[in-house]
N, C-alpha and C positions, 0 to 999 in steps of 0.2 A: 257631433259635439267636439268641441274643441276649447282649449286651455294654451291662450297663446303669452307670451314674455314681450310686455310696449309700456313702455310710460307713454301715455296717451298725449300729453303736452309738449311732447317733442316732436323735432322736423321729421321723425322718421316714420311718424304717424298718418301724415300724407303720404309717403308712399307705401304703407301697408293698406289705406283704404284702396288707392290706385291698382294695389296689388291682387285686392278682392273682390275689387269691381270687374275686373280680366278674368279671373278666375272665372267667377258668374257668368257672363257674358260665353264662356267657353262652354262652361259645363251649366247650362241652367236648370237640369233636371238632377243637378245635389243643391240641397239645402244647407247651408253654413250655422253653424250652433255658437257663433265668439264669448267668449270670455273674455279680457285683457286683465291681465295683472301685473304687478312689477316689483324688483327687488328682492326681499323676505320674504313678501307677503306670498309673492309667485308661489316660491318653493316650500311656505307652509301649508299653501292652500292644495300645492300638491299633494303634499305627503297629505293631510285631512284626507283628502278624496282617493287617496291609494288606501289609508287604513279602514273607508270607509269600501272598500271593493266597487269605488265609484270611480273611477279613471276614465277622464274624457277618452273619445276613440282615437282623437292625434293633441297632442302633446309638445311643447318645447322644450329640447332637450339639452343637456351638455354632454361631451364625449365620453369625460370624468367626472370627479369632483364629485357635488349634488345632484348629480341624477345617479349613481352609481349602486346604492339602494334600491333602484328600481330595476336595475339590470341585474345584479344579484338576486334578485327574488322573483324574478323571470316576470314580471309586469308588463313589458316590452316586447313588439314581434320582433324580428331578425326580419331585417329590411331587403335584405341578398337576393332571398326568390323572387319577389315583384323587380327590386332593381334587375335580375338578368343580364342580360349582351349592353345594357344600357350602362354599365360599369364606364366601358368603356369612353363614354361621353361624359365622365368627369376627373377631375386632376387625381393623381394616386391616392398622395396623400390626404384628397376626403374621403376617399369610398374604403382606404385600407381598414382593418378589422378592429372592432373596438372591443370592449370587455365581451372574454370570453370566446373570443372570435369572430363576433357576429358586428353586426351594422344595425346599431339600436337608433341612428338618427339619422337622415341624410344633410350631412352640412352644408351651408348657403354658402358657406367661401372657402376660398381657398385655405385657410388658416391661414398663421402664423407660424413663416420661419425664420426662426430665434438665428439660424447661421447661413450668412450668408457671404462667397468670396466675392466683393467687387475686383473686378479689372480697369482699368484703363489700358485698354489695347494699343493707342498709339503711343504709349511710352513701350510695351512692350516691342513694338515694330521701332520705333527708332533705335533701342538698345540691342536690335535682331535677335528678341528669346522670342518663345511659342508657350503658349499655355502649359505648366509643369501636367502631368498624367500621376504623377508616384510622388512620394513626399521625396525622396530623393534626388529627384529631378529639381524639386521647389528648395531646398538645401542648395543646390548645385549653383542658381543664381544670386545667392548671396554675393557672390563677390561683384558680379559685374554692374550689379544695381546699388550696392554700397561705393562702386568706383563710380558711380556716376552722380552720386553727392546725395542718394534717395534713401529712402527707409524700404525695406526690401517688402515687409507686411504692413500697413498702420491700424493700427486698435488699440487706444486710448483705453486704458483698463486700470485707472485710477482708484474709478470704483470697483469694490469687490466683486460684483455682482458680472461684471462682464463681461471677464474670461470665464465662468463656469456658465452663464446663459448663452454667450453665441460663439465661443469654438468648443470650450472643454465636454461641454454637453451632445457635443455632434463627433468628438473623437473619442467618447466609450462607446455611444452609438455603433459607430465605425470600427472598432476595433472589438470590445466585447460581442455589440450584438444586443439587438431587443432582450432577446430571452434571457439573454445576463441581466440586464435590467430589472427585468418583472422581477427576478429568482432572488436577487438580492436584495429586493422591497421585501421580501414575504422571508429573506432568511435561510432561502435553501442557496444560496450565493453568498461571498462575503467579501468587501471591501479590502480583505487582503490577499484577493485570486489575482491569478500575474496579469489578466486583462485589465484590471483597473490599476494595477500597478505599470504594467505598461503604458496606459493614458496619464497616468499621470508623470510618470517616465518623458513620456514628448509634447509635453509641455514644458521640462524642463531642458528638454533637447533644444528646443524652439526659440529659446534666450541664449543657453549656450553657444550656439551657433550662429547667430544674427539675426537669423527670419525671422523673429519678434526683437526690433532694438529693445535694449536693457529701460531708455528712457520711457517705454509706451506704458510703464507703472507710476508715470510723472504726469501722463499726460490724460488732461479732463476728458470726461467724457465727449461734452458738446463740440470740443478742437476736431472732430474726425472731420465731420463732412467738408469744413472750407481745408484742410489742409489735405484732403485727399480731391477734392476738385478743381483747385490748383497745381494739381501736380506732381505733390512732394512724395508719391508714391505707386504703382504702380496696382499695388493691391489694396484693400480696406478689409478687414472683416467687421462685420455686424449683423444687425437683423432686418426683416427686411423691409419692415418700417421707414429706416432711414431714406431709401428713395426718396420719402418726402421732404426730407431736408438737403437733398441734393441736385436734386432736381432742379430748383431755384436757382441753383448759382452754374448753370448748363445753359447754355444755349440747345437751341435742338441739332442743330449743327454738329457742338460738341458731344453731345450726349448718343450719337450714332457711333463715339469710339470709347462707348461705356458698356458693359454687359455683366449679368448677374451667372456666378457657376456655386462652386460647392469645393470644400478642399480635395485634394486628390489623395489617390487613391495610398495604403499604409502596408505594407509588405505583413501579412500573417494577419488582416485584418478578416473577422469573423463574421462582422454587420456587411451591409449591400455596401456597393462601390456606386457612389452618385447620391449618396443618403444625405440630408440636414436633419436636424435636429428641431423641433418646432410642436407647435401645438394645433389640434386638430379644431374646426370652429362648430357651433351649436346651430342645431336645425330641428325639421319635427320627428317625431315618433311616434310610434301606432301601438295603441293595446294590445295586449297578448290575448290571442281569442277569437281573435272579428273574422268570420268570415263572409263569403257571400257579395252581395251589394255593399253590407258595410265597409269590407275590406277594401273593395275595391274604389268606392268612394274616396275614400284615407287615403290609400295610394298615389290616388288622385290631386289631391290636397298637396302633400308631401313631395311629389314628386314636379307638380307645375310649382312651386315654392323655391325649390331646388333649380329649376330648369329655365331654359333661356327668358320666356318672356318676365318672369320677377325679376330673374336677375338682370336683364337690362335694364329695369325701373331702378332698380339697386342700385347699378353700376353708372347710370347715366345721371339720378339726384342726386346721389351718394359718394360717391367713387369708390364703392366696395368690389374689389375684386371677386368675379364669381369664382365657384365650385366646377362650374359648368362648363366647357370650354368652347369659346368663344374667341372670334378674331377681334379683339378690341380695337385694333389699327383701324377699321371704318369708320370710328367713332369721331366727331372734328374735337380739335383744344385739345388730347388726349396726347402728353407728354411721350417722346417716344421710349423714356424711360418705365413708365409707368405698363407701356404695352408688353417690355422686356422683362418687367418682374410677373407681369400676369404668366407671360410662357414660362418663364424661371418657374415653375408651380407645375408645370406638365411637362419637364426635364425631370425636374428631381425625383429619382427611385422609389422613396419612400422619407418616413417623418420616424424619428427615434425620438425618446423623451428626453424633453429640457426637465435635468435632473431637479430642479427647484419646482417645478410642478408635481413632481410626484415625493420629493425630500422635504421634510420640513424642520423647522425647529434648530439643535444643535448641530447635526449630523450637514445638514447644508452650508450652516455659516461657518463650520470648521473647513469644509470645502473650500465657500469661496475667498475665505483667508487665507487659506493652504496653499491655494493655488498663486497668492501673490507673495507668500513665504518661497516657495518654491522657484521664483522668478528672481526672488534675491539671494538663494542660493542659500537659506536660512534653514530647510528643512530637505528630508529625503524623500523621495515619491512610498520609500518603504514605511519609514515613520509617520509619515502620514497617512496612507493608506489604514495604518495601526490607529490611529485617535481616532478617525473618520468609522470604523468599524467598531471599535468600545463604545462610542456614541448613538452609533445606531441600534444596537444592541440593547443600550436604554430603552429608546425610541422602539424595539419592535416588544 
């Protein structure tokens, strides 16, 4: 039985049939049990059937959020033993550990990472730098990229939400560390420990200095992509979404001296070196309990869903980047951009949390105001750190 997440009326409904009809075809001695729901209705009709001790045997899940009740109240198998050696055959950041430690869903994509450093390597070859390793190295090139009439970083952070979704969220990561994270959601941490005060310390270092010009709080958000494909810069950060808007103004030509990394590395940093900041994406899950054929059924399910042949139905109707890793370069029409952010996803070490998904309320938007306070030199990384912590304090 199964309880799957489709608005039936939509394109992606063809290829979930497509998807099911492979399945079958594979395995014809399992029977498929569908449900389809969508929206609210999805996630009430779950919870109905959790309080009723009725829980289909695979499920549609999220990493966080609304399924997190169900992983709290152990509803959910730990996906790890069946996955095995087979970890290995998808990108970190899906298979890394969700609530509790365990792998309550296996994700169909790569997720979303909220930070991402664009390069343009042919400006770096004509001004003769090399990819910075240490943020001190990326300091170091301020001058010779400001003499050369360019913006040494560009990231249009007009809007608040910007610099705390795709750098500030990936440099507590980097610097505090996950488990700073968790500890200071739950209160055994506290927004005035010198890890967040140091993050918020180099972001202000980051204006001081140049690598962020002073103007990139002037500049709209939508200005990145054509002024960073044009030229005027060497680096971009954002998320990694934007591909799709830069794509378009690349030749593929040009786009051979484009590449997707991560910022480098922070002297006394606590989190992984290679890390972004990102959100992890929603797949199935299996009841707590099943064994036997049932389990291994489920498995079955979950695991061909996750696995090459959905996801090239996925990947080829859709252009959702798999989970799964795959040489997407086979594929024809397939941007050589697009195939560098699929790798960009089997580079990255690990996914720390974009702090707006796990913050909400006052404690964030004092955040992401702080952070463009802090750019105008209007506040202190310690001051701040202090409101940002009395707020959250409401909040816990």
């Amino acid at each position: 039985t199964m309880l799957n997440y489709l608005d039936i009326t939509s394109p992606e409904a063809k290829v979930w049939d497509a998807t099911v009809e492979a399945f079958n075809a594979k395995y014809p001695n399992i029977t498929l049990t569908i449900e389809n729901s969508f929206g609210d209705a999805y996630h009430q009709k779950l919870a109905a059937l959790a309080a009723a001790g009725d829980l289909p045997d695979v499920m549609f899940l999220w990493p966080s959020g609304r399924s997190l009740e169900f992983y709290k109240n152990e509803l959910t198998e730990d996906l790890y033993p069946f996955l095995g050696a087979d970890k290995d055959k998808y990108v970190p950041s899906a298979v890394a550990p969700q609530w509790d430690g365990k792998l309550h869903e296996l994700p169909i994509t790569a997720g979303t990472a909220c930070h991402v450093l664009y390069v343009n390597t042919k400006i770096l070859n004509d001004l003769g730098l090399s990819m910075p390793t240490t943020y001190e190295e990326f300091v170091a090139m301020v001058e010779p990229i400001t003499a050369a009439g360019l913006y040494p970083i560009l990231m249009p952070n007009k809007a608040a939400w910007v610099m705390q979704s795709c750098l500030f969220s990936a440099l507590v990561g980097r610097i505090a560390g996950q488990d700073w994270i968790d500890a200071v959601i739950t209160g055994e941490a506290a927004f005035t420990d010198q890890e967040f005060v140091d993050s918020l310390a180099l972001v202000a270092d980051l204006y001081e200095t140049g690598l962020l010009p002073p103007q990139s709080i002037q500049l709209e958000y939508g200005d990145g992509p054509n002024l960073f494909a044009t030229g005027r810069s060497p680096f971009m950060i954002d998320g990694d979404w934007r591909v799709g808007a830069i794509t378009p103004l690349l030749t593929e030509e040009e786009q051979a001296d484009f590449e997707l990394a991560v910022f480098p590395d922070i002297a006394g940093q606590k989190g992984e070196s290679g890390s972004t900041a990102g959100v992890a994406s929603t797949g199935f899950g299996m009841k707590a309990g099943l064994t036997g054929d049932k389990a291994d059924a489920a498995w079955k399910w979950i695991s061909f869903f996750a696995g090459p042949e959905a996801s090239e139905l996925r990947f080829v109707e859709e252009g959702i980047i798999p989970s799964y890793i795959m040489d997407l370069s086979v594929y024809e029409d397939i941007p050589p951009l697009v195939v560098k952010r699929a790798a960009f996803y089997t580079e990255v070490s690990t996914n720390t949390s974009v702090l707006d998904a796990v913050i909400t309320g006052e404690p964030i938007t004092l955040i992401n105001n702080g952070l463009q306070q802090l750019a105008l030199g209007d506040i202190t990384p310690e001051k701040l750190a202090a409101d940002i912590e009395a707020a959250m304090e409401l909040e816990r």
